[in-house]
C-alpha positions in Angstrom: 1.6 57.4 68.9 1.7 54.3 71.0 -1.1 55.3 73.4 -4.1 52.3 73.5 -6.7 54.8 76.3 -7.5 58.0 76.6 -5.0 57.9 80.0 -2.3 57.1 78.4 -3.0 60.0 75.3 -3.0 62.7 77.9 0.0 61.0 80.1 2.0 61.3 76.6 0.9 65.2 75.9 2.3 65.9 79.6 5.9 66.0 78.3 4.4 68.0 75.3 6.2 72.1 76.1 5.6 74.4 72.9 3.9 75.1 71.1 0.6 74.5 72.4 -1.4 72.8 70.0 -5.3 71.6 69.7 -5.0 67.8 70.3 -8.0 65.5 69.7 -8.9 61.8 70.6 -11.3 58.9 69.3 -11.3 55.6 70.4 -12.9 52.3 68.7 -15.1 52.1 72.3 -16.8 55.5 71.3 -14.7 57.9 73.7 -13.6 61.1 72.7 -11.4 64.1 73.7 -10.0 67.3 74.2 -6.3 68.3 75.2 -4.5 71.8 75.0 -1.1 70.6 75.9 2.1 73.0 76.4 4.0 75.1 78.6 1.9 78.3 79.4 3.3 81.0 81.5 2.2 82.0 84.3 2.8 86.2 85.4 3.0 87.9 88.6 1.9 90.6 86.7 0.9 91.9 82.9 -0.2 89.4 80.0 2.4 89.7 78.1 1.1 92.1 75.3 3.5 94.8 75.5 7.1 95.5 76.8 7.3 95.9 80.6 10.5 96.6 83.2 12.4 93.6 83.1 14.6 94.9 85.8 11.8 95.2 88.9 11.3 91.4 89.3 7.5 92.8 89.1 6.4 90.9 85.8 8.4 87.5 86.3 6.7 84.5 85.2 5.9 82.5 88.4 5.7 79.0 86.8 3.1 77.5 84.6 -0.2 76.5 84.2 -0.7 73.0 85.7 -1.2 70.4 83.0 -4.4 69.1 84.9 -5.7 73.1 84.7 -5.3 73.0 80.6 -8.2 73.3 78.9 -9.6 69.6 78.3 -12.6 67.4 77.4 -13.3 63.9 77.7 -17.1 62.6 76.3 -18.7 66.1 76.7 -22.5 66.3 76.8 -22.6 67.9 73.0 -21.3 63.9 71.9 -18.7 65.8 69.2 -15.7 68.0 70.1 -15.3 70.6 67.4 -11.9 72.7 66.8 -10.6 75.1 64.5 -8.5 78.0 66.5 -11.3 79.1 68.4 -11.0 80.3 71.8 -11.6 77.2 73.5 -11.9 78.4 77.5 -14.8 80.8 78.9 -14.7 84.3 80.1 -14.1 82.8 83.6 -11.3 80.5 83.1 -9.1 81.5 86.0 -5.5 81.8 83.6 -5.0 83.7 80.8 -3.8 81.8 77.3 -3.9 84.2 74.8 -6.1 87.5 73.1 -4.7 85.9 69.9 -7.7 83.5 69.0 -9.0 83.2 65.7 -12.1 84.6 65.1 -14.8 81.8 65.4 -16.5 81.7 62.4 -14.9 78.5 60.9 -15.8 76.7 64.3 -19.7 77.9 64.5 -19.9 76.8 60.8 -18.6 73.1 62.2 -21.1 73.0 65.0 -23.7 74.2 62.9 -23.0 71.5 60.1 -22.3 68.2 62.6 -25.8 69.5 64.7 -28.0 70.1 61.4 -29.0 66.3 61.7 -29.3 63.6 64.4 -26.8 61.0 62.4 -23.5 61.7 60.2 -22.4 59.2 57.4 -18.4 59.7 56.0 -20.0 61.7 53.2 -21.5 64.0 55.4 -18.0 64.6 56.9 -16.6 65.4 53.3 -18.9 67.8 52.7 -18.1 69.5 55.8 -14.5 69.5 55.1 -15.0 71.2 52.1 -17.3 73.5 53.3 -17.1 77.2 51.4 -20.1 79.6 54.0 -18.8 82.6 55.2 -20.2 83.3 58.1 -18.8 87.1 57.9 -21.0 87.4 54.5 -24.0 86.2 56.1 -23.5 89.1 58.8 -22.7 92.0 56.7 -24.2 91.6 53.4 -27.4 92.7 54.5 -26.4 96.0 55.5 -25.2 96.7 52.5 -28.6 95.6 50.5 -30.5 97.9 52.8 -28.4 100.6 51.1 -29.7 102.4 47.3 -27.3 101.3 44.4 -26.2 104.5 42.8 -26.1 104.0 39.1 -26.4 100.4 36.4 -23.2 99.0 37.4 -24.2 98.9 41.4 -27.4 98.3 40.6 -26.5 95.2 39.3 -23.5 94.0 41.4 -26.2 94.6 44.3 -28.0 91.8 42.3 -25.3 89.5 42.2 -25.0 89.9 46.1 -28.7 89.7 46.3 -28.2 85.7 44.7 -25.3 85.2 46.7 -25.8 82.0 48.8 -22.4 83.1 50.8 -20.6 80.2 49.6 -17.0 81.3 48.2 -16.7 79.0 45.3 -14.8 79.7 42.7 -17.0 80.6 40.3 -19.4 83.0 42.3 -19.3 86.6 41.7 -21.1 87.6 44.9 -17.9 85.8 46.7 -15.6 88.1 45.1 -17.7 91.6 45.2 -18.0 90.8 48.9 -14.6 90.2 49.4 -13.6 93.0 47.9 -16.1 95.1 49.4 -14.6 94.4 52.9 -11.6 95.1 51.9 -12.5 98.6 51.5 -14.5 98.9 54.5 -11.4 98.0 56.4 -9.6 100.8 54.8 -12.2 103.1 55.0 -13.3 102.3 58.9 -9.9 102.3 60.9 -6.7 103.4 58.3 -7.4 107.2 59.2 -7.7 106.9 62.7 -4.4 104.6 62.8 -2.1 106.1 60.0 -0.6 104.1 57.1 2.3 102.0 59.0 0.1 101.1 62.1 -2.9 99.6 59.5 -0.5 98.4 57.3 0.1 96.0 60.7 -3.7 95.7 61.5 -4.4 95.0 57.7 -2.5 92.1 58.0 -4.4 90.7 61.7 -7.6 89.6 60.3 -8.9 87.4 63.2 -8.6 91.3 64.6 -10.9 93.3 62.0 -13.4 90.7 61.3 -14.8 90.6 64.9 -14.5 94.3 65.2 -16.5 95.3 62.5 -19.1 92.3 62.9 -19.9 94.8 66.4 -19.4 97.8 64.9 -21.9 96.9 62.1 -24.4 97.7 64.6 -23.2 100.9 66.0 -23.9 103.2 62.9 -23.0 106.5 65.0 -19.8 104.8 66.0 -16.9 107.3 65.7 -14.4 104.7 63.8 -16.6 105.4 61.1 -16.4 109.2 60.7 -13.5 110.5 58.4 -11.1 112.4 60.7 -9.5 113.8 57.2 -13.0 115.5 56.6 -14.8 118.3 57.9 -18.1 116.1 57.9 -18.8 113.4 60.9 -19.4 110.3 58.7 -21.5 107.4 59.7 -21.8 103.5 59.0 -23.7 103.8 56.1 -21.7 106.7 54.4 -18.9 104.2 54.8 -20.4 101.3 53.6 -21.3 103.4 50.4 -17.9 104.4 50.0 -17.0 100.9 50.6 -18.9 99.2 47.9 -18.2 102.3 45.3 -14.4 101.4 45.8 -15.0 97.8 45.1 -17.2 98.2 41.9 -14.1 100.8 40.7 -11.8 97.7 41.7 -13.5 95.0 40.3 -14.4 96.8 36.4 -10.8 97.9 36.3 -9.5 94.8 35.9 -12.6 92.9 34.9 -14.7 94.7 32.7 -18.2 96.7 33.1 -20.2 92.9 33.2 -20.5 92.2 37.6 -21.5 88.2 36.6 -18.1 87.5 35.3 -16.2 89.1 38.4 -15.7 85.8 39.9 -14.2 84.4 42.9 -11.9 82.5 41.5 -10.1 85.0 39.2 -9.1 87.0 41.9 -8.6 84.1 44.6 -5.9 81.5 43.3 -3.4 79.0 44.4 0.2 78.4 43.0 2.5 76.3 44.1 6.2 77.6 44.2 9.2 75.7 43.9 11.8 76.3 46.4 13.9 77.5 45.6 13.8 76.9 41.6 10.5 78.8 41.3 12.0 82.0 43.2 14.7 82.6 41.4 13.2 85.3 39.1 14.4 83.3 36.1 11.1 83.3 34.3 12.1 80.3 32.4 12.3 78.7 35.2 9.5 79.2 37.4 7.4 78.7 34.2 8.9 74.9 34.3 8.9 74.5 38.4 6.0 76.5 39.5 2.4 75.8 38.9 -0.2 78.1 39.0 -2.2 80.1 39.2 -5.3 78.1 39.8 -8.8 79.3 40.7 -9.5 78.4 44.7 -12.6 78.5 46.5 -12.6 79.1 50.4 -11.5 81.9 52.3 -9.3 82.6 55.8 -12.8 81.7 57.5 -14.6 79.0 55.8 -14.3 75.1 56.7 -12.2 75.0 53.9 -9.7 77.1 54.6 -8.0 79.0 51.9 -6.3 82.4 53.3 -5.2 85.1 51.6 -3.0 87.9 53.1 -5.1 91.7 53.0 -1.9 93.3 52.6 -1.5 91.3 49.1 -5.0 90.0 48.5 -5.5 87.7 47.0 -3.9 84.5 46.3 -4.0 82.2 48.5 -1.0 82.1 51.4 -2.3 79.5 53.5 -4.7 76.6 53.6 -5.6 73.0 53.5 -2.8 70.5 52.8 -4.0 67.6 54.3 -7.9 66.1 55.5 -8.4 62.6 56.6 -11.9 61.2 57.8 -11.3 58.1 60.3 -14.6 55.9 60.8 -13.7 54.1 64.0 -16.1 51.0 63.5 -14.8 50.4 59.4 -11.1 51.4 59.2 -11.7 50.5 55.4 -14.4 53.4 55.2 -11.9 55.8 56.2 -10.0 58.7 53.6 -7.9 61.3 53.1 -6.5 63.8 50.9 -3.4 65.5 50.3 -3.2 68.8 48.4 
């Protein structure tokens, strides 16, 4: 916190170990950076991912990656440094960090928004904070829409997608039939090829699922898709049928036969638990400590991030609790927000 250069910043994150963290810089001259700081192993042999001999001496860890080897910026050619989780090295970088990135979705919509137009005011940056496109919409919706609605009530929830502008607000409905249409399509692609306690544990790995079925979207023969419990060999679009048929059964069941009032926002929502008052199963309570629920926009991939587990979907788990806009050249022009 004391550091007055971009030297002294990364001489300071030298003695940073674990856990590696996404560390940023701006200065009032116009510099910026990049810094992945922490302790990252090393191995003779492996990465890590499974359970090896320990005995052997084969899969030590043979000391760490030099600090000056991190992954790092400083005034890159793009003029912005954009962050959210992402994989942040290429294909060739010579050590391996991790298989564990987030998927990128949140960090293309960033770049996206901050190169749609040659100059950015502190507004612009609020509306990219709060920022609601999913990415993930945009990618699969369409295969759906190329598909024939089988009856009124799909017919018509087909309509609601075909409006969609794939921002999950609150109030959209094509937000929450598409949510809950992935839903199923998870389900239906991968939980009978990996039995209930292995998906349970996928299920629960988005940053996993999301990328795989973004490629398998466009393998429609692929053999994830075909029903090993059936004596048929099923293909994309059978599954995206059976996908969208679970969701419309989901979504009137608890909301009625009407697809415009099957909003986002009933399904998606945010309370905020007292700890440990509000978990004490004493409705009373929790009624006096706890508030919520409250509709939420976002998603786990939108700018404004607002996750929800899959295995409990789908209030909100995880999210935004704190945004702060800096303007270098007007420290009076600068904001943030607490949740």
């Amino acid at each position: 916190n004391q550091a007055r250069n971009w030297e002294e910043f990364r001489a300071a994150l030298r003695h940073w170990v674990v856990p590696a963290q996404n560390f940023v810089y701006a200065d009032v001259e116009g510099n910026i950076g990049y810094q992945m700081p922490g302790d990252i192993p090393i191995r003779a042999n492996g990465q890590g991912l499974v359970p090896v001999p320990g005995w052997t001496g084969e899969y030590e860890w043979t000391g760490y990656i030099p600090f000056d080897e991190l992954p790092s910026a400083y005034n890159p050619s793009t003029h912005f440094i954009a962050t959210a989780n992402n994989k942040v090295v290429p294909d060739d970088y010579p050590y391996f960090i991790s298989y564990e990135w987030s998927a990128p979705y949140r960090a293309q919509r960033i770049v996206h928004l901050l190169t749609a137009q040659d100059k950015l005011s502190v507004q612009d940056f609020r509306q990219i904070q709060a920022d609601t496109y999913s990415i993930l919409g945009e990618q699969l919706v369409p295969y759906l829409l190329a598909l024939e609605p089988q009856g009124t009530l799909e017919e018509q929830a087909m309509e609601q997608l075909r409006a969609w502008d794939f921002h999950n607000e609150a109030d959209s409905s094509g937000a929450a039939i598409f949510q809950v249409f992935y839903l199923q399509l998870v389900e239906n692609t991968f939980a009978d090829e990996l039995g209930e306690e292995l998906f349970e544990d996928y299920l629960g790995r988005d940053e996993f699922h999301h990328v795989a079925l973004e490629r398998l979207m466009k393998q429609p023969d692929s053999s994830w898709f075909d029903d090993v419990s059936t004596s048929e060999v099923e293909e994309r679009d059978e599954i995206l049928r059976r996908s969208f048929k679970g969701a419309i059964a989901y979504l009137s069941d608890r909301f009625g036969d009407t697809p415009a009032r099957w909003t986002w926002g009933r399904l998606h929502t945010m309370t905020f638990v007292h700890n440990p008052l509000g978990q004490s199963g004493i409705a009373p309570l929790e009624m006096l400590f706890n508030r919520g629920p409250i509709p939420a926009r976002g998603s786990g991939y939108t700018v404004d991030a607002a996750s929800f587990d899959y295995t409990e979907p789908f209030a909100v788990n995880h999210g935004v609790s704190y945004r702060q806009i800096i303007d270098l050249g007007d420290w009076g022009n600068s904001f943030f927000i607490h949740t």
